[in-house]
C-alpha angles and dihedrals in degrees: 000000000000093000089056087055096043098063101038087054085050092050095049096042088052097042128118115291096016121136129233120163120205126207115216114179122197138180130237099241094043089059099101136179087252124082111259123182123254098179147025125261117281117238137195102030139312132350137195129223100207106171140354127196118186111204115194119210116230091283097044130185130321135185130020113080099241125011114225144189119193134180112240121194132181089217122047112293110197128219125046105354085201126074120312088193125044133161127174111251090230094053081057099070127129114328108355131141115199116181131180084236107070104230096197116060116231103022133057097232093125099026122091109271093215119020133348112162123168100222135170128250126223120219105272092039133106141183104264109197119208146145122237122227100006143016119261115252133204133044092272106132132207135205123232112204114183127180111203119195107200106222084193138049106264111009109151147157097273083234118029082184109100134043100185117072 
């Protein structure tokens, strides 16, 4: 009987339209120019990044003029093919949380500064991280929190295993 249970709970909690959030943390000095990937591969169909919030520790982030993170496929993605998140480095310092969705109402203090666009992921891609102009330096980390919305049943990160790149 649990295992009745089991895999009805798994099938509602992968269907189409459930939630499930992920947590990447990176350090200052590993942020390069190049595009570096921040999640597995998405499988079984599409996926929506719904929201992002980038948390800084009490050093924060140097170097690099905008932080970014951009979907890559191996087949065509449609929509933007640039980031769909940027945020200026030096809006990333010690202690600061920066989300695509403003928090106080009438100002920008917690909202992206440059981009910050939910968009939806076909199956094969997967979220790159990088800095433009120059790689991050010091030991400062930042969290990465993404909510994914699955538009089909069973869409998933092809490994829900690991939360550092």
């Amino acid at each position: 009987m649990s295992t009745l249970r089991s895999s009805i709970k798994n099938a509602v909690t992968r269907s189409g339209g459930s939630v499930f959030w992920k947590k990447y943390t990176i350090t200052s000095s590993a942020i390069t120019t190049s595009a570096q990937t921040l999640t597995p591969t998405i499988t079984g169909g599409e996926l929506v990044v719904m929201q992002v919030i980038l948390q800084t520790d009490a050093t924060g982030l140097a170097g690099g003029t905008n932080f970014e993170l951009s979907v890559t496929n191996a087949v065509a993605q449609k929509g933007i093919n640039t980031a769909f998140v940027a945020e200026t480095v030096a809006n990333l310092g010690a202690n600061i949380t920066r989300s695509m969705v403003p928090y106080q109402a009438g100002t920008n203090k917690y909202q992206f500064s440059v981009t910050g666009v939910p968009i939806v992921m076909n199956r094969g891609s997967y979220i790159t991280y990088q800095n433009t102009a120059a790689n991050g330096t010091g030991a400062g980390t930042m969290d990465i929190y993404l909510r994914f919305e699955r538009l089909d049943d069973g869409s998933q990160l092809s490994s829900l295993s690991s939360g550092t790149p």
